[in-house]
C-alpha positions as CSV (number, residue, x, y, z in Angstrom):
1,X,-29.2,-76.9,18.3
2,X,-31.0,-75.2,21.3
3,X,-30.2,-72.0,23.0
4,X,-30.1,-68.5,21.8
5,X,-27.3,-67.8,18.6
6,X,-25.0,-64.8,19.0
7,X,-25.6,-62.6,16.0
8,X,-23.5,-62.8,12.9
9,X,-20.6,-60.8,12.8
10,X,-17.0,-61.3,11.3
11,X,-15.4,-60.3,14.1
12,X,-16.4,-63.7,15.8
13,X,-14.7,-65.6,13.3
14,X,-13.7,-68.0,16.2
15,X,-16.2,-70.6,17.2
16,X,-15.6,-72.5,20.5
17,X,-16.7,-75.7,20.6
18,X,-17.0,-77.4,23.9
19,X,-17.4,-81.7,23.1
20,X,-19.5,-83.3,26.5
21,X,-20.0,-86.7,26.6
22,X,-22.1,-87.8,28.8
23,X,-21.1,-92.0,28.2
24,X,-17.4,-91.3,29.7
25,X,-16.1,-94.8,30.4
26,X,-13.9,-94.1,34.3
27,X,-15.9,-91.6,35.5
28,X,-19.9,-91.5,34.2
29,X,-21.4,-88.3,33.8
30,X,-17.9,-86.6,34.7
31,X,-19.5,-83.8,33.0
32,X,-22.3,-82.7,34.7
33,X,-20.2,-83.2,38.3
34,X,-20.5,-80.7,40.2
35,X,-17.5,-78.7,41.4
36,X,-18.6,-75.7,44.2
37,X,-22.1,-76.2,42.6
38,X,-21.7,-75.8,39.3
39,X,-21.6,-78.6,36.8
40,X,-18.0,-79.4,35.0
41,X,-19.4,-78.6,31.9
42,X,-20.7,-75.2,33.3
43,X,-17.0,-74.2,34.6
44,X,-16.0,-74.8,30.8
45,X,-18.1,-72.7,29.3
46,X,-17.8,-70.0,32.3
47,X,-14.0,-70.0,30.9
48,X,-14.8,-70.2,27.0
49,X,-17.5,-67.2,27.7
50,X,-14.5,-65.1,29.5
51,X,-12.1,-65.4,26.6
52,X,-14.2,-63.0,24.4
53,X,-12.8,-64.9,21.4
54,X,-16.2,-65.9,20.0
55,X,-19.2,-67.8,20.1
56,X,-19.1,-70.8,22.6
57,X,-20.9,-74.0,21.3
58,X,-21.5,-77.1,23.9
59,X,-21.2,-80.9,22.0
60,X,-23.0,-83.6,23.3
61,X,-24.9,-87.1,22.7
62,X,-26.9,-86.7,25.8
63,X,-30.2,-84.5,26.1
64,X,-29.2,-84.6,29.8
65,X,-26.6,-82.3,29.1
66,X,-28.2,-80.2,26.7
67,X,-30.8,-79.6,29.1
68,X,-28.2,-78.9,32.0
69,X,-26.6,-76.6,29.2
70,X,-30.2,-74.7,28.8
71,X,-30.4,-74.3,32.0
72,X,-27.1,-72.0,33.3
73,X,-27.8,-70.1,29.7
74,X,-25.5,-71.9,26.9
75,X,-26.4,-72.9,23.5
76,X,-25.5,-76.7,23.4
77,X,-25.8,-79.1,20.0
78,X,-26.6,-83.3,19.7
79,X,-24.1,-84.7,18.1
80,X,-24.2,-88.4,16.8
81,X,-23.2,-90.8,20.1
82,X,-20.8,-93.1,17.4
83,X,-17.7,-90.0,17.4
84,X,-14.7,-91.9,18.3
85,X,-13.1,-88.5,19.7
86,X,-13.8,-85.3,20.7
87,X,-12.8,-84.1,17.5
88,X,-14.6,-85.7,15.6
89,X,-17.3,-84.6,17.9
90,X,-16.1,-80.8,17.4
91,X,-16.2,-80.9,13.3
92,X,-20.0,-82.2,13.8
93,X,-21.1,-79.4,15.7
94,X,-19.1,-76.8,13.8
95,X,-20.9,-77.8,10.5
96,X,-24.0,-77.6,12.4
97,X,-23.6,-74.1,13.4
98,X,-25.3,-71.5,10.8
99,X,-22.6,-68.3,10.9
100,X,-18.9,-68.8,9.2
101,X,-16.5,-68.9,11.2
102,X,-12.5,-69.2,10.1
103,X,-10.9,-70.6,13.4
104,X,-12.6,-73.8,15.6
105,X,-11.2,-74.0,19.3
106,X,-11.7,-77.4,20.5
107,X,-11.8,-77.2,24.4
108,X,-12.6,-80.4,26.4
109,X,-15.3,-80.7,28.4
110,X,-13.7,-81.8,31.5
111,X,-11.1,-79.0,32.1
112,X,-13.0,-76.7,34.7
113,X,-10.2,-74.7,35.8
114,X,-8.9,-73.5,32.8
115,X,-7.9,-70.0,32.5
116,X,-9.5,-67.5,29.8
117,X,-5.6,-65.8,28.8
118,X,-5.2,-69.9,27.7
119,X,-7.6,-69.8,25.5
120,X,-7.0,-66.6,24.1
121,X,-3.1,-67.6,24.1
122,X,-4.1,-70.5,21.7
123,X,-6.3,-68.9,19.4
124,X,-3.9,-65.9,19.3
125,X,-1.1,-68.1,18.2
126,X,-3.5,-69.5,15.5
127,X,-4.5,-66.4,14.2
128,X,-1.1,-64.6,13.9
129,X,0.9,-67.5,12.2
130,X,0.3,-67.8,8.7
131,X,2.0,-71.1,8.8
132,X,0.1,-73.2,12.0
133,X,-2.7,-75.6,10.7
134,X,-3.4,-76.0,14.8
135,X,-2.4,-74.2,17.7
136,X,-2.1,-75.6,21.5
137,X,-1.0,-75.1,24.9
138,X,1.8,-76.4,26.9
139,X,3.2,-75.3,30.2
140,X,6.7,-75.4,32.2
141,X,7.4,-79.1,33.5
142,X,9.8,-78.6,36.1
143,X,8.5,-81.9,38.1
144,X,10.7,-84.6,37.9
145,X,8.2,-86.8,38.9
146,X,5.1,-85.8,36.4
147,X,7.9,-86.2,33.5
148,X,8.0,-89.5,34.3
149,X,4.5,-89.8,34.5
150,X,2.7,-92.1,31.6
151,X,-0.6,-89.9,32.3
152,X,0.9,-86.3,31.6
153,X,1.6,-86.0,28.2
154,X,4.9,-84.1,27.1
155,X,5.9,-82.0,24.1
156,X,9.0,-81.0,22.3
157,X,8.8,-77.7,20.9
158,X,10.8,-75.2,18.9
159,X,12.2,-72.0,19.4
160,X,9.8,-70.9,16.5
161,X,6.7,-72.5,18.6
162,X,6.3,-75.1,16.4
163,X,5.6,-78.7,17.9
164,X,8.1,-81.2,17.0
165,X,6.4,-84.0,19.1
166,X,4.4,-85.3,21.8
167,X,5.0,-87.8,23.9
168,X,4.1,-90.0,27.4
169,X,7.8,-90.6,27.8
170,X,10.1,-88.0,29.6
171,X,11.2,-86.2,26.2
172,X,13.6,-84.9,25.3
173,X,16.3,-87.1,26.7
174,X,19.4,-85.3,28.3
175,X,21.6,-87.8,26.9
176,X,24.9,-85.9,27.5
177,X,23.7,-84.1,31.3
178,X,22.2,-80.9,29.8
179,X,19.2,-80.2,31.9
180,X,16.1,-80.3,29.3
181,X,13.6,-78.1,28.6
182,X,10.1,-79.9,29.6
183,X,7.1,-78.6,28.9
184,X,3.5,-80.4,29.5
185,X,0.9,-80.5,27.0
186,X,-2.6,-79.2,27.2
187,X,-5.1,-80.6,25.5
188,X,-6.6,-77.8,24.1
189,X,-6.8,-77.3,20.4
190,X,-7.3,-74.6,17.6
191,X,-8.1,-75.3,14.3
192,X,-8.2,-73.3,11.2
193,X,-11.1,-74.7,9.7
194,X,-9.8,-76.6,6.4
195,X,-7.6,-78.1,8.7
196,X,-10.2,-79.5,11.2
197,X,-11.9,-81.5,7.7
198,X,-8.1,-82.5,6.9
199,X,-7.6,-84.0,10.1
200,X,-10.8,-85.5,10.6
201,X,-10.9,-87.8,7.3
202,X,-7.3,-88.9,8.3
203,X,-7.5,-92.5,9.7
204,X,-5.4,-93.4,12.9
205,X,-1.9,-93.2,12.2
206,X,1.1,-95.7,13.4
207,X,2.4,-92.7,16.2
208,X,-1.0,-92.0,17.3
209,X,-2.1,-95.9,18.3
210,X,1.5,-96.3,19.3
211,X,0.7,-93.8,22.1
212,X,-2.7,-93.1,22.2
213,X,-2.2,-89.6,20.9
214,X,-4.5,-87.9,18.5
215,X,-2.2,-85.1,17.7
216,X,0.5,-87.0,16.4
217,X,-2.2,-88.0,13.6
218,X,-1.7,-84.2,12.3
219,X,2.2,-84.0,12.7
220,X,2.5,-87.6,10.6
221,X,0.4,-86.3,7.8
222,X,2.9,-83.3,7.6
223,X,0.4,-80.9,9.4
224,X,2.0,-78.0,11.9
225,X,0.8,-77.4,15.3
226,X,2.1,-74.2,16.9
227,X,2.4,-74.3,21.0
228,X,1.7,-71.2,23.1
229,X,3.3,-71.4,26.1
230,X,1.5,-70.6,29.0
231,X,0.8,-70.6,33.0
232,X,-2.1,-72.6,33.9
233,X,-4.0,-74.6,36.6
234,X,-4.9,-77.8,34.8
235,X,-6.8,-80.3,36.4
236,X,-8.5,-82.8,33.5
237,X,-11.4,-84.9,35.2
238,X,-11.0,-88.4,34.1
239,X,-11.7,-90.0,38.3
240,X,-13.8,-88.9,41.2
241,X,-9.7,-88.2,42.9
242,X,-9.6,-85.9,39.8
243,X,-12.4,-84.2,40.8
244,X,-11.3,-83.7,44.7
245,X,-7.7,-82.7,43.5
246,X,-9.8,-79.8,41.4
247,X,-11.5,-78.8,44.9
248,X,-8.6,-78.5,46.8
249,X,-6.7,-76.5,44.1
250,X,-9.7,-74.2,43.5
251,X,-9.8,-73.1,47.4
252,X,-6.3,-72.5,47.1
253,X,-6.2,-70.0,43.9
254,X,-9.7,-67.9,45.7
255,X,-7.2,-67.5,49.2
């Protein structure tokens, strides 16, 4: 682990993990892009280091990026190049970290634009219900057209908060005309720590191959996930378009 640790205190019992690989498959190196001169990665961490929930921990397999991490002041981690998801990448460099911590927020590397109050929204939900294993954000989906969309993942979710499901399909179905209540899923998760080593050891479940899903993995082993909802700008960086799509949107929120 390189970088300077935050000191020790129970207050910070949130530790925000931030997994980077450098090996992405569409878009190589997606995370040390830059966007307005600053590195994808560094946009994350600008956002994680806003919140003021806690300590903010970059996860990588590349020295590249620790390096790059080193460089705009973060405290980055090697974690082993064989973790299937970012996940599994998170657990690795929370064990690795020396203060304890009672909450893990896992926040991909590739989500420059996201807003601090998210974050915060997330881990607030976490922290005030007893009952949530994980906590995540979703957002209005008034588009017709991005609920039909394979790529934006939706999620059913109760009037308690509680996530019933997640889904590529347009769910829930307004089988008899009544105009559903969308909402799109971000993928951003908090963990209370027992539950990240639950969910880790858990092998791939039916649901979560069926749509390539991680989070359904949890709800099949009986595990709750609470959903704040929210008002974001996401923009996940998966394709150089990505990337230009994230330009564009960031001149229009500094007009």
């Amino acid at each position: 682990m390189t970088g300077r640790l935050p000191p020790s205190k129970r207050e910070n019992s949130c530790l925000v993990v931030i997994p980077a690989r450098l090996g992405s498959t569409r878009f190589p190196a997606k995370v040390l892009a830059k966007l307005r001169g600053r590195s994808i990665v560094e946009w994350c961490w600008r956002a994680a280091k806003a919140a003021k929930i806690g300590p903010v921990l970059v996860a990588t397999e590349a020295q590249e990026v620790v390096d790059a991490v080193r460089a705009f002041g973060g405290i980055a981690c090697l974690t082993p190049a064989s973790c299937v998801s970012g996940s599994d990448r998170v657990h690795k460099a929370a064990r690795m970290f020396p203060h304890k911590v009672d909450f893990i927020l896992n926040l991909q590397g590739d989500q420059p634009l996201v807003e601090a109050k998210t974050l915060r929204a997330v881990v607030d939900m976490l922290k005030r219900n007893p009952k949530a294993d994980m906590a995540t954000a979703v957002m209005d989906l008034p588009d017709a057209k991005r609920a039909q969309d394979p790529n934006v993942v939706k999620a059913a979710v109760a009037k308690d908060g509680r996530a019933l499901y997640f889904s590529r399909a347009a769910i829930p179905f307004p089988r008899n005309g009544h105009a559903p209540q969308r909402y799109e899923h971000l993928g951003i998760y908090g963990f209370r720590r027992a539950a990240l080593d639950r969910f880790v050891k858990l092998p791939a479940s039916n649901l979560e191959k069926t749509e390539s899903l991680e989070q359904l993995r949890a709800l099949e082993d009986g595990m709750s996930i609470y959903a704040a909802v929210v008002k974001d700008h996401p923009v996940a960086i998966d394709t150089k378009a990505d990337l230009r799509r994230a330009e564009l949107l960031l001149g229009r929120m500094k007009k």
